[in-house]
TORDO-772889 format. One record per atom (N, C-alpha, C, CB): x, y, z. Coordinates in steps of 0.2 Angstrom, whole numbers. Glycine has a CB too. Layout:
X|Y|Z
...
***
This chain:
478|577|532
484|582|531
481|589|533
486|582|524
484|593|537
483|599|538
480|604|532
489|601|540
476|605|533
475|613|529
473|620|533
469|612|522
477|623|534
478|628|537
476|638|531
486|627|541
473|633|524
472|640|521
467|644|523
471|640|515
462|644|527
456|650|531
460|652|537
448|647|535
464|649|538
467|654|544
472|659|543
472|652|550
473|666|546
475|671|543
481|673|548
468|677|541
487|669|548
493|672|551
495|679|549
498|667|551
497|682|551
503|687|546
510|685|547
503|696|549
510|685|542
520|683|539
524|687|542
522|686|529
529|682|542
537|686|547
543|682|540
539|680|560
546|688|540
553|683|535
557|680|540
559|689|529
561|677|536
566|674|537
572|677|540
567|671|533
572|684|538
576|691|541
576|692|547
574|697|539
568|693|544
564|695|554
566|690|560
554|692|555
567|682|557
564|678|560
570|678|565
561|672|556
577|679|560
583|679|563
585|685|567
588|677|557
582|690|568
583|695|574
581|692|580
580|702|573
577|687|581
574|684|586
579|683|593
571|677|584
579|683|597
588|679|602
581|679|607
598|685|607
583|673|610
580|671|615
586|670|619
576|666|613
589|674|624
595|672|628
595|669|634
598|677|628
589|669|638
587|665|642
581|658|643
587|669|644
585|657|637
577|653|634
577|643|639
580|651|620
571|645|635
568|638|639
562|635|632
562|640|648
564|628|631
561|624|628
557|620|631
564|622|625
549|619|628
545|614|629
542|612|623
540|615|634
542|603|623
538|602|619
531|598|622
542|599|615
525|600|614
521|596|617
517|591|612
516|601|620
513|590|615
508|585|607
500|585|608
510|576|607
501|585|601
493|586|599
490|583|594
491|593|597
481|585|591
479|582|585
480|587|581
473|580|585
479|588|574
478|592|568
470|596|570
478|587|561
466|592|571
460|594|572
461|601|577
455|588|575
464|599|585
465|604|589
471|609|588
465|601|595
473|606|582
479|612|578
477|618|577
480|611|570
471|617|573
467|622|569
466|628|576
457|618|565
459|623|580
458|629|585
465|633|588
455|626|592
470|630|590
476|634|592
478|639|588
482|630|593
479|637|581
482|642|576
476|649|576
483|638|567
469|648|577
467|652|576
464|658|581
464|650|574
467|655|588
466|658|596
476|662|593
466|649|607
477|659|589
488|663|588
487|668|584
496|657|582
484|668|577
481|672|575
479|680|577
478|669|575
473|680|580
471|681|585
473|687|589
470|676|587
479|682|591
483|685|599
487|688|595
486|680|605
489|688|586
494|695|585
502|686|582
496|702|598
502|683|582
508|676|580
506|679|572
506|665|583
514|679|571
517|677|563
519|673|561
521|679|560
519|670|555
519|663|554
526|664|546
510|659|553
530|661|549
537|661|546
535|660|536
543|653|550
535|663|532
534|664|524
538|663|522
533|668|520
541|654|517
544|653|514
541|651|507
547|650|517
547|656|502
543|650|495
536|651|493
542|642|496
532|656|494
526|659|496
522|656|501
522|659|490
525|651|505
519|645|509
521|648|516
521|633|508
516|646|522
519|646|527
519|640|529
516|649|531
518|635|526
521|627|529
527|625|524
516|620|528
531|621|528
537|619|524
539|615|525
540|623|524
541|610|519
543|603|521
552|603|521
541|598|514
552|597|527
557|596|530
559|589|527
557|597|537
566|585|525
566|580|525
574|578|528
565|578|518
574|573|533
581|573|537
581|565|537
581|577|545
587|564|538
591|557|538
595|558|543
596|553|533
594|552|549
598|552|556
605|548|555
593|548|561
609|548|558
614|546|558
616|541|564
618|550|557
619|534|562
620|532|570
626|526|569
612|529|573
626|522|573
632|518|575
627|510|573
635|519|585
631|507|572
629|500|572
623|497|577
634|496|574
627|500|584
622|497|589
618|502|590
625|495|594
616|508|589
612|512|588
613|518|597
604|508|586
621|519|597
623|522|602
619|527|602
630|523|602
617|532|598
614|540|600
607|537|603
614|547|592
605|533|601
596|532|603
598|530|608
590|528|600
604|526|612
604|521|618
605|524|622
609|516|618
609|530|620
610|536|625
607|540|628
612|541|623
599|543|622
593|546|626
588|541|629
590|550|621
589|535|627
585|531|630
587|530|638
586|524|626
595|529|638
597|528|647
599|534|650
603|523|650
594|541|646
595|548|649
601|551|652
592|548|654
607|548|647
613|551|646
611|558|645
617|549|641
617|561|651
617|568|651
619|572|646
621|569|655
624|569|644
628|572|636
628|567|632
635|575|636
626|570|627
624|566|622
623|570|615
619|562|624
623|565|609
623|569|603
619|565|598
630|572|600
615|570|592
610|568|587
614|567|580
605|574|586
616|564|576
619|568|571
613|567|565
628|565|569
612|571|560
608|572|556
610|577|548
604|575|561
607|572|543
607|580|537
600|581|536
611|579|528
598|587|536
593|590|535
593|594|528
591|595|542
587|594|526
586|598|519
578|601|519
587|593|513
580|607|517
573|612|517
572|612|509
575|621|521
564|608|511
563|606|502
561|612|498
556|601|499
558|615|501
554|622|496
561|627|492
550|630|502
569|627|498
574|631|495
581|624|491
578|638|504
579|619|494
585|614|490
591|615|495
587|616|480
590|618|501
597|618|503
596|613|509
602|625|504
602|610|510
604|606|513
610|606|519
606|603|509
610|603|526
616|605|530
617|598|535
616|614|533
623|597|536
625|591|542
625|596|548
634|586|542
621|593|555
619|595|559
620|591|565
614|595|557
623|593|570
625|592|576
622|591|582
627|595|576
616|589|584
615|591|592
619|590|598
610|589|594
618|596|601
623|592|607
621|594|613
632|593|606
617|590|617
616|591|624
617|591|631
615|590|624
620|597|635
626|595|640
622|591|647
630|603|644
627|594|651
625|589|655
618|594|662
633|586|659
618|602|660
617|608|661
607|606|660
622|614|655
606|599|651
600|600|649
598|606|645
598|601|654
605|608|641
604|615|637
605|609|628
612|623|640
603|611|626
604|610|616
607|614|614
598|610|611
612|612|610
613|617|606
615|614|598
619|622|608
616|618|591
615|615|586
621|618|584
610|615|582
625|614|579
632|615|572
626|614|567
642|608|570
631|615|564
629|614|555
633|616|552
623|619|553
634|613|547
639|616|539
633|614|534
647|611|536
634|618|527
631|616|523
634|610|518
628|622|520
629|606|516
632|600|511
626|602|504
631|590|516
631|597|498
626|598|494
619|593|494
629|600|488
614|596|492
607|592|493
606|584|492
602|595|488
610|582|485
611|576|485
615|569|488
611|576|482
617|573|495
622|570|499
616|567|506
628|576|502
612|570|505
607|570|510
607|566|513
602|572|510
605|560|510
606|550|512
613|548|514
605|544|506
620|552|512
624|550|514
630|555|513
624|544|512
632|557|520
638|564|516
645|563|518
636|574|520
646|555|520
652|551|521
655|552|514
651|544|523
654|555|510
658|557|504
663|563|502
655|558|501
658|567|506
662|574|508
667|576|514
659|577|510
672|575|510
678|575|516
679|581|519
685|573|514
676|588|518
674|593|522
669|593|527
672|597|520
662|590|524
657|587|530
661|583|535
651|582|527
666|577|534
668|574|538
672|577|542
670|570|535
677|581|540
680|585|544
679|589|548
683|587|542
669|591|547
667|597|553
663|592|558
662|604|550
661|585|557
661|581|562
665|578|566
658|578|560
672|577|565
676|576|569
679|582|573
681|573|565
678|587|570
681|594|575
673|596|581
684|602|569
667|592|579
663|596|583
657|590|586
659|603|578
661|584|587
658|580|588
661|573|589
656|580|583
659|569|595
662|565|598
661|559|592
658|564|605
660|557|587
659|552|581
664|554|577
652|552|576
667|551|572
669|552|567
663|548|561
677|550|567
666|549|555
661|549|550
661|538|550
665|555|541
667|537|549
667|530|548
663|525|554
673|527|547
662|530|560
658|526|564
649|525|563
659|529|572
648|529|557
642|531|558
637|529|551
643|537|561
632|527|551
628|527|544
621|529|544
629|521|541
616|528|539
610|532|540
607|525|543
606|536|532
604|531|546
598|524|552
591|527|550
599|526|565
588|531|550
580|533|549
580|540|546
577|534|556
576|539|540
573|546|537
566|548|540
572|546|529
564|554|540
560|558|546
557|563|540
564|562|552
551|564|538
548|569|535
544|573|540
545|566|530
543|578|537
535|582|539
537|589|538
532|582|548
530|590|537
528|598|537
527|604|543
522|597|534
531|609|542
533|614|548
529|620|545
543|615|549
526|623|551
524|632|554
530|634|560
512|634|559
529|636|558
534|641|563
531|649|564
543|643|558
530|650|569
527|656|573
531|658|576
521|656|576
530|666|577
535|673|580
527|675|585
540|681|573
527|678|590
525|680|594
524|689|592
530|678|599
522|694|592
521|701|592
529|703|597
512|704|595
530|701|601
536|704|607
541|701|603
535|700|616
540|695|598
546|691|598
551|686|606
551|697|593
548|687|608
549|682|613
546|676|615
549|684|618
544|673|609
541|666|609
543|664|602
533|666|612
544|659|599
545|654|595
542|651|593
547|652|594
540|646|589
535|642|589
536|636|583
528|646|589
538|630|584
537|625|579
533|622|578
540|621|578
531|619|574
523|616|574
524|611|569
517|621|572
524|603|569
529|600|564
522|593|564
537|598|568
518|593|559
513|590|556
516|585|550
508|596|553
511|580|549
512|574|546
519|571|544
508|575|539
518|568|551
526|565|550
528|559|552
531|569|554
533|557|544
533|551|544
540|548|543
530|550|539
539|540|547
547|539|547
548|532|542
549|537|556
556|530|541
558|527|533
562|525|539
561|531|525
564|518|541
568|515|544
573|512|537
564|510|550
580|515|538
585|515|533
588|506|534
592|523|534
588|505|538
590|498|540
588|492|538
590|496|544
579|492|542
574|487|542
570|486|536
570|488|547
568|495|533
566|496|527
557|497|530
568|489|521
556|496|536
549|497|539
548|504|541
549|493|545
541|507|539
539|511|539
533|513|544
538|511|534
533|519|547
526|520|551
525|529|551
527|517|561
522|530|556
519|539|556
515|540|559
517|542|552
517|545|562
512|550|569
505|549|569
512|559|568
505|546|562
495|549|561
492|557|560
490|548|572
490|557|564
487|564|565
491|569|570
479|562|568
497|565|572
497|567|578
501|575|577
501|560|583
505|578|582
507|585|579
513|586|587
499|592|577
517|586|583
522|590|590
524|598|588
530|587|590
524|601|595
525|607|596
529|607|599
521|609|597
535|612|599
539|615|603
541|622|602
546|610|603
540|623|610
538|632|611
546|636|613
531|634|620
550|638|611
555|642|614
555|648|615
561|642|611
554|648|622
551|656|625
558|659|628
545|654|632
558|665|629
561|669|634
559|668|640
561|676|632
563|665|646
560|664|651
560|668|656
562|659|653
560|673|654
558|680|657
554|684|656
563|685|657
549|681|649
543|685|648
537|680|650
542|688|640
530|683|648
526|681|649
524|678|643
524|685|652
522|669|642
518|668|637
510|667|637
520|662|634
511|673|631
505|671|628
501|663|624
506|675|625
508|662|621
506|652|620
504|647|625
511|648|617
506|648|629
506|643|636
499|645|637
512|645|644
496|651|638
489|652|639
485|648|634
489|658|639
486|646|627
480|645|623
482|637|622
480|650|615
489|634|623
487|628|626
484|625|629
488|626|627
485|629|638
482|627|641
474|628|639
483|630|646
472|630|637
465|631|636
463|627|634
463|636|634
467|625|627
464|616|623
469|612|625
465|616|613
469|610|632
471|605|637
477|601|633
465|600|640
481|604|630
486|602|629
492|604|632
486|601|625
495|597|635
500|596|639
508|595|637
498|592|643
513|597|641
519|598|640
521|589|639
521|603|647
525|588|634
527|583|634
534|581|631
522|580|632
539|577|634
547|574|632
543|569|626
553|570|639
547|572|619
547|568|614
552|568|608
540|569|612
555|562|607
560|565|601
559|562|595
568|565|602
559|563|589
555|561|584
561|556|582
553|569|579
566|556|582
571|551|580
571|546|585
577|555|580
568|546|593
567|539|595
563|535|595
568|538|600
555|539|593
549|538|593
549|532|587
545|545|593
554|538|581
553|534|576
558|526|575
554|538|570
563|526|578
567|522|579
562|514|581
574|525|584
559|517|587
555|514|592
548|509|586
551|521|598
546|513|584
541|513|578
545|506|573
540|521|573
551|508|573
552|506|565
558|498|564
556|514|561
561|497|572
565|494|573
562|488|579
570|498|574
561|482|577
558|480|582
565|476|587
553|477|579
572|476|583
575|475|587
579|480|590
578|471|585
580|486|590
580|491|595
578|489|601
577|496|593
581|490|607
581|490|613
578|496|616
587|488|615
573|496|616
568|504|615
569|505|621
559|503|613
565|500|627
563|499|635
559|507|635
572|499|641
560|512|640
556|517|640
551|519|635
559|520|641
555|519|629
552|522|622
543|519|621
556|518|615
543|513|623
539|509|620
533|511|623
540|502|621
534|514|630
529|519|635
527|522|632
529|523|639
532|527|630
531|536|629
527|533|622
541|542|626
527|527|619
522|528|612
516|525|612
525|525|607
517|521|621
509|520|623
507|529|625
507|514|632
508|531|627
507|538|630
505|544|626
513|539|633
507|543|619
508|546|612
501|543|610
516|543|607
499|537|610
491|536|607
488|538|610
489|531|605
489|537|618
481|539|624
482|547|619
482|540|637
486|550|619
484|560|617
481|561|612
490|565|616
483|555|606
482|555|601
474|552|600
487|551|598
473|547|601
468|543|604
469|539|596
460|547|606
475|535|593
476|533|588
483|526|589
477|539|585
483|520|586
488|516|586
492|517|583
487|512|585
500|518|586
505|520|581
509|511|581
511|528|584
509|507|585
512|501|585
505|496|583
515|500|592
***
């Protein structure tokens, strides 16, 4: 497990964090070890990066349950690189207890964007009870609620960094583990660590520079197919199964 207490970020609130716009933004994710964490956080440091303070911590635990179809339509989707397509998820931020149903939806453009409403915390495994949740998935979302049920829980621990410009972002999402809700089979990253950088793509990053340096490379990964992949052996993975040979060469660790 990470311990990041000798490194000395300086704190950004949650205030701050939300003046951020990235309006021409661009996402990349990448992957790493914990080990080569450390070095990175402390080249961020360094270079002037805040690191998001919640609850007095700068890491913060995340716990989310994926939603899906019988036949596991939303993974089948990103799997045959449907254009448009959608995540449905409830997410809960453990340090504050709140809780919200979550939307992704991606066009055909290759842009993301997120809904959200808030639900209450103990709905989290299942918010097919809430006929308001339900109702703001049917207006914002190609599913309705009876099509759909929990498929995989996803843990881990999140840094989040701001840049000095504020034109860079930073997620940083360590020890993370997956609960296949179906099968009841379990697995996890290891060591492993995903990053995803959302930059203004009109400035200059400074993060791109300190990756490169600890040769870490730009990589498509989604934590919900990886884990599906991991946790389902009757899933119809096909590509996936790569991306998770491809995931240990970085790692240099067995996740299958």
């Amino acid at each position: 497990m990470l311990d990041a207490g000798n490194i000395r970020l300086g704190p950004i609130t949650l205030e701050e964090m939300d003046s951020v716009r990235l309006l021409n933004r661009i996402d990349t994710k990448y992957l790493t070890t914990e080990d080569t964490l450390v070095a990175i956080l402390e080249d961020a440091a360094a270079a002037g990066y805040r690191a998001l303070m919640t609850s007095g911590s700068q890491i913060a635990g995340y716990d989310s349950v994926y939603f899906d179809t019988p036949e596991l339509k939303t993974f089948l989707d990103h799997r045959n690189k449907r254009l448009v397509r959608q995540k449905i998820r409830t997410r809960e931020y453990v340090a504050s207890r709140q809780a919200f149903l979550e939307i992704k939806r991606k066009n055909n453009h290759g842009r993301t964007k997120k809904k959200r409403t808030q639900i209450a915390p103990e709905l989290l495994d299942d918010f097919r009870t809430d006929n308001a949740a339900c109702e703001y998935l049917a207006s914002h979302s190609m599913f309705t609620a009876d099509q759909l049920s929990p498929s995989l829980e996803t843990v881990f621990r999140r840094i989040t960094l701001v840049n000095p410009a504020k034109t860079e972002r930073l997620t940083i999402d360590t020890s993370v583990c997956f609960h296949n809700l179906r099968t009841g089979r379990e697995a996890s990253l290891k060591d492993g660590v995903v990053i995803e950088l959302k930059q203004d793509g009109r400035a200059r990053s400074e993060m791109k520079r300190i990756l490169m340096k600890h040769r870490v490379k730009p990589v498509k990964v989604s934590k919900y197919c990886i884990g599906i992949t991991l946790t389902d052996p009757g899933a119809r993975a096909g590509r996936f199964k790569e991306k998770v040979r491809t995931i240990e060469k970085q790692i240099k660790n067995k996740l299958l």
